[in-house]
C-alpha positions as CSV (number, residue, x, y, z in Angstrom):
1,X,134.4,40.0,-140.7
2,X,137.2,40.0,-138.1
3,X,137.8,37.0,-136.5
4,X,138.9,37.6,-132.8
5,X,141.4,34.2,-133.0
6,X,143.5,35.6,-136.2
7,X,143.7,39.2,-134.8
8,X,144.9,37.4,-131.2
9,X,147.8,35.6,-133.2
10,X,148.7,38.1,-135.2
11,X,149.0,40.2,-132.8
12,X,151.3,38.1,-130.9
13,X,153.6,38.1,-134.4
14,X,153.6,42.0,-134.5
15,X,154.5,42.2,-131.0
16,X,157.4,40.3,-131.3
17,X,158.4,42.1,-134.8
18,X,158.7,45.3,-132.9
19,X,160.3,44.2,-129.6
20,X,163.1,42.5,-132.5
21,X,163.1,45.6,-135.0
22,X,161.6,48.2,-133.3
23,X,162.9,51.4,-131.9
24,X,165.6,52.1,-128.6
25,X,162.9,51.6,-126.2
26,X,161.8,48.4,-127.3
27,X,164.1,45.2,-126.0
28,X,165.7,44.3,-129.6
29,X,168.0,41.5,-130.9
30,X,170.1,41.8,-134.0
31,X,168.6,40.9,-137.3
32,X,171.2,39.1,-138.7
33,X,174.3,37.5,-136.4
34,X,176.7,38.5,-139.3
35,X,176.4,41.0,-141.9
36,X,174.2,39.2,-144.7
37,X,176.5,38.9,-148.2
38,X,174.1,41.0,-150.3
39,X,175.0,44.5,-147.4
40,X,178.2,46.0,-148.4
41,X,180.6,46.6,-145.6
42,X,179.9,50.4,-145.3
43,X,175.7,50.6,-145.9
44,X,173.8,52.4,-143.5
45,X,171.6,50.8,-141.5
46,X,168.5,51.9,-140.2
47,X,168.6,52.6,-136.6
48,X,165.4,50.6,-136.0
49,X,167.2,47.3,-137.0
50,X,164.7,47.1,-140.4
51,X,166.9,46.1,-143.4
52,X,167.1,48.4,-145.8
53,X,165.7,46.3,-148.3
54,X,162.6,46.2,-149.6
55,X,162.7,42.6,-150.6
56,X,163.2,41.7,-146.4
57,X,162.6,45.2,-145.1
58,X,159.6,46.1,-146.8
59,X,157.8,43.1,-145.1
60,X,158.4,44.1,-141.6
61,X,157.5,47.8,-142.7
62,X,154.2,46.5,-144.4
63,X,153.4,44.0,-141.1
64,X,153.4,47.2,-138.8
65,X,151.2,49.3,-141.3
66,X,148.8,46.5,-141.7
67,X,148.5,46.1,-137.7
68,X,147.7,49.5,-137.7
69,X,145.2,49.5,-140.3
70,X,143.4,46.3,-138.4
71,X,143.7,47.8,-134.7
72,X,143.8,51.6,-135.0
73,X,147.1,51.3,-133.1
74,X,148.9,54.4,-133.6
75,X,152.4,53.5,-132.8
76,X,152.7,50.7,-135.3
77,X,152.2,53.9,-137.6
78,X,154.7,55.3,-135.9
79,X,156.9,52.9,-136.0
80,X,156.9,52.0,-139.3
81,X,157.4,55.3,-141.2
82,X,160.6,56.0,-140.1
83,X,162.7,53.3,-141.7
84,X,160.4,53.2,-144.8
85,X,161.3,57.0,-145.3
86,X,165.1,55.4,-144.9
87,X,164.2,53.0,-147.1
88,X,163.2,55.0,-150.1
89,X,166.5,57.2,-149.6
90,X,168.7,54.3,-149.2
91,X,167.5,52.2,-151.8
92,X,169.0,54.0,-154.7
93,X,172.4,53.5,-153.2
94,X,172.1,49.9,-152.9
95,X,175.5,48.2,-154.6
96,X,173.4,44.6,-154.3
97,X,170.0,43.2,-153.9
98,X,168.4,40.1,-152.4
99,X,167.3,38.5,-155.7
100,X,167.5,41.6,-158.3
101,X,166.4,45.4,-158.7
102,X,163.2,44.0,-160.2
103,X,162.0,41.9,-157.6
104,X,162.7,44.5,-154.8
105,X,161.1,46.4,-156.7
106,X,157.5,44.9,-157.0
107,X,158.0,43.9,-153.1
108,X,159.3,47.8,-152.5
109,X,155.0,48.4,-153.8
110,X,153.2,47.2,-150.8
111,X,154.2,49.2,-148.0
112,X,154.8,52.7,-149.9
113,X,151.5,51.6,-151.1
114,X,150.0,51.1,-147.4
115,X,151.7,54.4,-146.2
116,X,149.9,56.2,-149.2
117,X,146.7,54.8,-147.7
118,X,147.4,55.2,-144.5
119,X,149.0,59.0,-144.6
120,X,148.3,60.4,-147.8
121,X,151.8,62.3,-147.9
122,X,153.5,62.8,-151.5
123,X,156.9,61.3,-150.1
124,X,155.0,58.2,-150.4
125,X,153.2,59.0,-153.1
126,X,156.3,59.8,-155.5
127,X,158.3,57.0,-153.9
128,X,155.6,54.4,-155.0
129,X,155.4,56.4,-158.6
130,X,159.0,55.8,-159.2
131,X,158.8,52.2,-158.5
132,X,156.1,51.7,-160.8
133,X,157.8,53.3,-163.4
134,X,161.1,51.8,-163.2
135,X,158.8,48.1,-163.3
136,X,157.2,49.5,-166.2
137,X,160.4,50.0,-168.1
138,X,161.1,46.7,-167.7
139,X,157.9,45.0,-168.5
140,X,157.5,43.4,-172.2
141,X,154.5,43.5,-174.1
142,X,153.6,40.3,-173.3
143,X,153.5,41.6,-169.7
144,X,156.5,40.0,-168.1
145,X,158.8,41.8,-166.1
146,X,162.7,41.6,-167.2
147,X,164.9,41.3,-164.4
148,X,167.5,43.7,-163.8
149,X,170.5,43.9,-161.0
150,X,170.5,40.1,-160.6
151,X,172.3,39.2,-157.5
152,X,174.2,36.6,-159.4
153,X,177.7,38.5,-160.3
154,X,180.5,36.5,-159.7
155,X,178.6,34.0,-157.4
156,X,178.0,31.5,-160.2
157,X,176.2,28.7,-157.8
158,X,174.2,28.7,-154.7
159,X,170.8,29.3,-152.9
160,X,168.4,32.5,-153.7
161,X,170.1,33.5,-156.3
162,X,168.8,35.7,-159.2
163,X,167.9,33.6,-163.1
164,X,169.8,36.2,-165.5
165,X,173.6,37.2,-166.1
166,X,172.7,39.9,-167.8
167,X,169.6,42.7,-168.1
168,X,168.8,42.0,-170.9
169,X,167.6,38.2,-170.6
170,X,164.3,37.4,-171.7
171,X,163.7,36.3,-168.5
172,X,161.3,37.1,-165.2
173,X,161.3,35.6,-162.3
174,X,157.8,34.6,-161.1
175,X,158.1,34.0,-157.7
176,X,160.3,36.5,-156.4
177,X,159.2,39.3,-158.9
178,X,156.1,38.6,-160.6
179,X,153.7,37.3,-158.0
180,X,154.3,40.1,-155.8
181,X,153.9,43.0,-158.0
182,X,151.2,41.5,-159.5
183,X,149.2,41.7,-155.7
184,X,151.2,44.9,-154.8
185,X,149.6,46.8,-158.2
186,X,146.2,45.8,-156.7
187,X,147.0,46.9,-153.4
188,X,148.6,50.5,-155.0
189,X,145.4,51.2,-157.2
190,X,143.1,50.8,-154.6
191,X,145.5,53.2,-151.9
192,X,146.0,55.8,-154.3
193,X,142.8,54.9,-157.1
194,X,145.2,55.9,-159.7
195,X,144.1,53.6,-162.8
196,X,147.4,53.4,-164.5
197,X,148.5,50.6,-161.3
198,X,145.0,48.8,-162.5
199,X,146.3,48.7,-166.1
200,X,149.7,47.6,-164.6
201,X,148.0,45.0,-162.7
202,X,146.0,44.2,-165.7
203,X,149.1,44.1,-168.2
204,X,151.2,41.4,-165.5
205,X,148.1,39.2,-164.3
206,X,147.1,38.7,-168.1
207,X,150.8,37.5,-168.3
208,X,150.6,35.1,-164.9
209,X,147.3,33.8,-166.4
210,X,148.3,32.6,-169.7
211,X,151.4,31.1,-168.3
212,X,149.5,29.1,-166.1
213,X,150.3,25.1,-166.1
214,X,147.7,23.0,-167.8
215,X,148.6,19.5,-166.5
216,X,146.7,15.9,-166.2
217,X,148.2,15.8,-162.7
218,X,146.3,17.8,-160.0
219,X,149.6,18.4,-158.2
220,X,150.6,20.1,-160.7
221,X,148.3,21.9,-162.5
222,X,147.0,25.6,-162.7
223,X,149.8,26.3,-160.5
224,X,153.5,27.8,-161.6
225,X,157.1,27.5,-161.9
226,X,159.3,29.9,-160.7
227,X,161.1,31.2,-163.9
228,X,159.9,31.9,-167.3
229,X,161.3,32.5,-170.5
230,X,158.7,34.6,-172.3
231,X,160.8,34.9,-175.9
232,X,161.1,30.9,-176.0
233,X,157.5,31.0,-174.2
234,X,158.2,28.0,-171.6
235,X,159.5,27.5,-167.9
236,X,163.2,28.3,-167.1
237,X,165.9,27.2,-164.7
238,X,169.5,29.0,-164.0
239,X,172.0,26.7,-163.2
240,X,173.4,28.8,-160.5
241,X,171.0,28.3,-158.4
242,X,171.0,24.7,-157.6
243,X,167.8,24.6,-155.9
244,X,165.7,25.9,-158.8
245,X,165.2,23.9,-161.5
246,X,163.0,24.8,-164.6
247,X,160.2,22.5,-162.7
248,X,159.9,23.8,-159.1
249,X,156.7,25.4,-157.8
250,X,156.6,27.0,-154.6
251,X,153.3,26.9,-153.1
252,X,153.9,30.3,-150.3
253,X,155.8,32.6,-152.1
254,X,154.4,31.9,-155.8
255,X,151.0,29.8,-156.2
256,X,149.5,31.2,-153.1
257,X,150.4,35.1,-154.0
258,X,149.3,35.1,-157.4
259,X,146.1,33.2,-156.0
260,X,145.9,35.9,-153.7
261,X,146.4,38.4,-156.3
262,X,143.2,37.4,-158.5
263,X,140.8,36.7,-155.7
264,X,141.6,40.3,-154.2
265,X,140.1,41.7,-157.7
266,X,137.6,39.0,-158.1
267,X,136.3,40.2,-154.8
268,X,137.4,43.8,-155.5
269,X,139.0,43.7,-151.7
270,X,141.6,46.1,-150.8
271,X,143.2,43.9,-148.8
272,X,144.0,46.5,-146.0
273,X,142.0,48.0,-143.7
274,X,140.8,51.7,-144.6
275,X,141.9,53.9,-141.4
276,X,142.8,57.8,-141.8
277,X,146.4,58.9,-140.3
């Protein structure tokens, strides 16, 4: 059931997404005041001010095609398929990414997966394929994810940085990567019904599930750490980045994803609003 006050405010949130990101005849301010370290100095950008990746891109993308799922607002359709079509030709030219190829890659799911629903066109349709595939190639048979394309490079220490130095680290990064593919498979097998993103869900929230923290302290447990080790089978921490230590939860961007994640199947809910193009 729609409730009246959440659609007001959200609407008031993809308002101002569009007048910031939006097209020429929209008033628009600049993403970013400076070019953001991850862009190399000659990527293109998309003329609609939506970065061209998926990791911060992909959100705006995936806020307009929701609003137009929940209000039948055509030019948040519009709007949105533009730079998303940008996006999937861009992305393979990326030199660097936010956190790593993996994790744009399971954030890179939700709004191909939304523009499948919402237009049924096999641009989409392939685009979300070959991100699947490429997260499947990295996935162990215990279900994590191996990063790949850390961000990490020769910035040894900071903030938002990627856990591995190198691809083939048994390492996946929950928070960033995991929690998001895990409710962006969920969200592509009920746009497309196409089981193989069931089993993919299947095969990662298995994973999440058995990592899950079993602790005395109600703080603490059944929630999760951001990095995992899944050949040494405990929590990890990269000392590059200085905020993340083995033991740091996040309660947004990890608990409350993955929570998200298994109630949508619980509740078989497809978490968008069903609307033909």
């Amino acid at each position: 059931m729609k409730n009246q006050m959440f659609l007001d405010r959200g609407m008031l949130s993809a308002e101002a997404q569009a007048r910031a990101f939006g097209p020429e005849d929209k008033l628009r301010v600049p993403l970013y005041a400076k070019r953001p370290w991850w862009q190399s100095s000659d990527q293109v950008l998309m003329t609609s001010k939506v970065d061209v990746h998926p990791h911060i891109g992909g959100c705006v993308v995936s806020a307009w095609l929701y609003t137009y799922g929940m209000t039948g607002d055509r030019s948040y359709l519009d709007m949105s398929l533009p730079p998303l079509r940008g996006m999937v030709t861009e992305f393979p030219k990326l030199q660097a990414y936010v956190i790593s190829r993996s994790c744009e890659a399971g954030r890179f799911i939700m709004p191909l997966a939304l523009a499948c629903a919402y237009t049924n066109e096999s641009f989409f349709r392939d685009a979300l394929q070959a991100q699947a595939e490429f997260l499947r190639s990295r996935m162990d048979k215990s279900g994590a994810i191996r990063e790949e394309g850390s961000n990490i490079g020769d910035r040894v220490e900071g903030g938002d940085l990627g856990l591995t130095y190198d691809d083939n680290d048994s390492v996946a990064d929950i928070m960033y990567g995991m929690s998001f593919a895990a409710m962006n498979f969920w969200l592509a097998y009920k746009a497309t019904s196409e089981k193989s993103y069931l089993e993919d869900y299947f095969r990662v929230t298995d994973f999440l599930v058995r990592i899950q923290i079993e602790c005395s302290d109600p703080m603490t447990d059944g929630g999760w750490m951001r990095g995992f080790d899944f050949s040494l089978w405990e929590y990890y921490g990269a000392n590059a980045d200085q905020a993340w230590s083995a033991y740091c939860m996040e309660t947004g961007w990890l608990n409350a994803v993955i929570d998200m994640a298994l109630g949508l199947y619980l509740t078989d809910d497809t978490f968008y609003e069903p609307r033909s193009a």
